[in-house]
C-alpha positions in Angstrom: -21.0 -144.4 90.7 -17.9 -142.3 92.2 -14.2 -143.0 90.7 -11.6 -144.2 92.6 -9.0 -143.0 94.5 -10.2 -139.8 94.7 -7.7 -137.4 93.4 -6.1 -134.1 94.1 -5.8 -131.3 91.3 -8.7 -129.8 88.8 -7.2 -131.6 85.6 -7.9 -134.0 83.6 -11.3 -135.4 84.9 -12.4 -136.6 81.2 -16.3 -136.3 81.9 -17.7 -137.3 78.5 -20.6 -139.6 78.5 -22.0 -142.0 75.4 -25.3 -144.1 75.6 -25.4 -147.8 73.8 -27.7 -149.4 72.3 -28.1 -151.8 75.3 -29.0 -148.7 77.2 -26.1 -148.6 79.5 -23.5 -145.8 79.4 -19.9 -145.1 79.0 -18.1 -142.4 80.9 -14.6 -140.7 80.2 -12.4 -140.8 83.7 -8.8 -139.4 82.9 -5.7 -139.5 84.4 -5.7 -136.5 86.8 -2.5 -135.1 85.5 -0.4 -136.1 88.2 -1.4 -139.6 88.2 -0.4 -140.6 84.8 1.3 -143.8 85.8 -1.9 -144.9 87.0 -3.2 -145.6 83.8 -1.8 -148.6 83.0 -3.2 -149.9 86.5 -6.9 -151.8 85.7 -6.9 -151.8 89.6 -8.1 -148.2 89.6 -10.5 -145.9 87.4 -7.8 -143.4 86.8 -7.4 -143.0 82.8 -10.0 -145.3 82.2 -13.6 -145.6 80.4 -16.4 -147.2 82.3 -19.5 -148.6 81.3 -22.4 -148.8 83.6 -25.7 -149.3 84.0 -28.0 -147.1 84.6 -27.8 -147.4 88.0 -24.3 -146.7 88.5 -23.7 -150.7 89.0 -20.8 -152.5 86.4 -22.5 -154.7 83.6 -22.1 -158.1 84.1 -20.7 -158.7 80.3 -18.2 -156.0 80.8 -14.2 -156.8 80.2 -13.1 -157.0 83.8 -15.9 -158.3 85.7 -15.4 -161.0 87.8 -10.9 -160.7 87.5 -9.4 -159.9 90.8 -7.8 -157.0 90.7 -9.2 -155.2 88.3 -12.7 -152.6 88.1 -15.5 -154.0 87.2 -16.7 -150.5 85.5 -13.6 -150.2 83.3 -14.3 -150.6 79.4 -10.8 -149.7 78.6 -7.7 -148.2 80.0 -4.6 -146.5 79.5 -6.5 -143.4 78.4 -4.9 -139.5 79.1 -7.9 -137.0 79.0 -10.5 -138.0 76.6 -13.2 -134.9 75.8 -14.8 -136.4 73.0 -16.7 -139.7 72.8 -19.5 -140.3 70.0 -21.4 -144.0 69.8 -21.7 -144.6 65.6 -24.7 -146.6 65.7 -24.2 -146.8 61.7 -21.0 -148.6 61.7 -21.6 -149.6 65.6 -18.2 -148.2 66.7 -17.6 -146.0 69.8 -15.2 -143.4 69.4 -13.1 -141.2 71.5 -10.3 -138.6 71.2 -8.0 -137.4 73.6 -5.8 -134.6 74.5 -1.8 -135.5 74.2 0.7 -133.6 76.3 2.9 -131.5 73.4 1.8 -133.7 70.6 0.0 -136.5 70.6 -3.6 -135.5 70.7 -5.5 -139.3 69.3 -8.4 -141.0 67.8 -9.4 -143.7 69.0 -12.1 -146.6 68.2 -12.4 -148.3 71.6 -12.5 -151.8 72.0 -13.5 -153.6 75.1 -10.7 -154.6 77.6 -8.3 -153.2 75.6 -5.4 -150.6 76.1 -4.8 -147.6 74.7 -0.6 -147.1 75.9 -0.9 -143.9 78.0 1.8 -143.2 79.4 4.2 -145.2 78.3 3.3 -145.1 74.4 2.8 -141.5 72.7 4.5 -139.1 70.3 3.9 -136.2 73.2 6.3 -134.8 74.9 5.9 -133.2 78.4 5.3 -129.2 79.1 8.3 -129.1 80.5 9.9 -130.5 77.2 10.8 -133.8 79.0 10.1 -137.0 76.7 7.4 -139.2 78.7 8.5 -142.4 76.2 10.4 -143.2 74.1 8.1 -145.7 72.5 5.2 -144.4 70.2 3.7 -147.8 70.3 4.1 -150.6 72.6 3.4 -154.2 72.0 -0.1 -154.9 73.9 -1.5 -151.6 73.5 -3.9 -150.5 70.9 -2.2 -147.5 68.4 -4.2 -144.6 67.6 -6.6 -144.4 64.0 -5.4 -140.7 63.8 -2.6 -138.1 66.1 -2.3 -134.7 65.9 1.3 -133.2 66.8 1.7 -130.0 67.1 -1.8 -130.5 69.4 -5.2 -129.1 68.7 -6.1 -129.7 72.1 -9.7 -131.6 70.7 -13.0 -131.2 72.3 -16.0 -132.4 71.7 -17.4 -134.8 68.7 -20.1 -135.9 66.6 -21.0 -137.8 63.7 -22.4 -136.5 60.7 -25.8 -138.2 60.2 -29.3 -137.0 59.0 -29.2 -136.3 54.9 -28.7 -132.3 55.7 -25.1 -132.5 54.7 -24.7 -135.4 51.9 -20.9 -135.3 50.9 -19.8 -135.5 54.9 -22.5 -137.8 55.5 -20.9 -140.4 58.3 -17.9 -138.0 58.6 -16.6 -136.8 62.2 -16.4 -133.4 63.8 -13.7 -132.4 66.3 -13.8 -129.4 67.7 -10.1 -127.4 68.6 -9.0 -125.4 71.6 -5.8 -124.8 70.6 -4.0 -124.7 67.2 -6.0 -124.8 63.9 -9.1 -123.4 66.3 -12.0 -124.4 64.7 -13.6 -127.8 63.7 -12.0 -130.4 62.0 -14.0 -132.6 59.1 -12.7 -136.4 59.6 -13.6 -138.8 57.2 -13.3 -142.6 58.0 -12.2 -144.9 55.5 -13.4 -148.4 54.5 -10.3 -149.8 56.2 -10.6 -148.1 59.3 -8.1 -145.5 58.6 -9.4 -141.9 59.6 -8.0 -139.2 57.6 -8.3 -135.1 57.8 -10.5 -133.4 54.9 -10.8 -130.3 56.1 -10.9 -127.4 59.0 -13.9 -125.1 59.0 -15.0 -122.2 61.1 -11.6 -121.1 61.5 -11.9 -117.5 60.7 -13.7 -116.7 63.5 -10.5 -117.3 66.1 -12.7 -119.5 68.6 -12.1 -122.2 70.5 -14.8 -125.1 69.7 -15.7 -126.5 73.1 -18.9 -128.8 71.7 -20.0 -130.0 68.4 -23.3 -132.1 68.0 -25.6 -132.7 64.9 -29.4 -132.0 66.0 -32.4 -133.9 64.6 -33.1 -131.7 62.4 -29.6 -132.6 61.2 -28.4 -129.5 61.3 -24.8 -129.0 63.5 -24.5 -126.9 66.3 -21.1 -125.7 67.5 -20.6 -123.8 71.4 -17.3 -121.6 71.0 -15.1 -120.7 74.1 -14.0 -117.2 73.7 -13.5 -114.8 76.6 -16.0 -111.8 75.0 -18.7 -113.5 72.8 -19.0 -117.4 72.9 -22.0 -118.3 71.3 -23.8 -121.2 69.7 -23.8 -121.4 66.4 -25.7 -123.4 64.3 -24.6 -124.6 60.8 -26.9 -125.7 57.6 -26.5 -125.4 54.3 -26.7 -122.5 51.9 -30.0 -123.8 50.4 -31.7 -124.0 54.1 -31.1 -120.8 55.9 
């Protein structure tokens, strides 16, 4: 499988891959930066997620297939840069987050066929301070379960499964490049709602780049830091 257009620029690439149940996969495409518009165009990959089969081809059951027009691949659309995309097979939800502009960094359960508003509904505003809408949600497009604003510029995610850590058992973990560095404890409600309960590993000033929960269910966390990233790996008191 190779997106298309191709696209100028070294942003925004997305590049986060989930396995389903059925086997197939489901890769994170973003915008490219400059090609924002774009995502609200099913006619290209650009700001998209596409699920394939294992040899690259588009399912036959997936949204699009078979429209004129519109990607076979493409699971969803209207996605910025999404850097962190978890399958629950629990609750049998696939979840994804995404960077925001100045603001506006999202959680998202994704849905197939449908649209996630980027670009033209957000709460982020542009580098340059420019507002990109004036909308935060648009009628058609799917809002987000959680934003961030100021950004935390998320990456990476897991689920919290495996008995090691009871109370945050089903819980998410997003790691932070930016503000509040560290890794954020989500917990998701019985109504879908997905609240904040806490930001650990914050003292140590590191950017999270990964988060994933081993088998042993133990979580291990890559920090970005120009002298000593590392992997760490997280267990309880009792099991050191």
């Amino acid at each position: 499988f190779t997106a298309q257009p191709l696209k100028r620029g070294n942003a925004h690439y997305g590049g986060r891959i989930a396995f389903l149940p059925d086997a197939t996969l489901v890769l994170t495409l973003g915008d490219g930066f400059d090609y924002r518009e774009e995502a609200q165009n099913p006619a290209n990959h650009i700001g998209t997620l596409v699920r394939l089969a294992q040899d690259g081809s588009a399912p036959r059951d997936n949204p699009f297939a078979g429209q004129p027009g519109r990607r076979p691949e493409i699971l969803s659309y209207g996605h910025r840069n999404v850097q962190g995309l978890v399958y629950d097979a629990e609750r049998k939800l696939l979840i994804a987050h995404e960077h925001g502009p100045r603001g506006g960094d999202e959680i998202n359960v994704i849905e197939p066929g449908m649209n996630y508003g980027w670009p033209i509904a957000t709460t982020g505003i542009d580098y340059t301070g420019a507002r990109i809408s004036p909308f935060p949600s648009w009628p058609g497009t799917v809002p987000p379960r959680y934003e961030w604003t100021p950004s935390i510029a998320p990456s990476g995610m897991a689920v919290v499964r495996g008995g090691l850590f009871p109370q945050w058992e089903g819980d998410l973990l997003v790691g932070a490049l930016a503000r509040d560095k560290g890794l954020h404890r989500m917990r998701i409600r019985p109504d879908g709602r997905i609240e904040r309960q806490q930001l650990l590993l914050n003292e140590l000033d590191e950017r999270v780049r990964d988060v994933r929960v081993g088998p042993d269910g133990a979580i291990y966390v890559v920090t970005d830091h120009p002298r000593n990233g590392r992997v760490l790996r997280l267990v309880p008191p009792t099991r050191r």
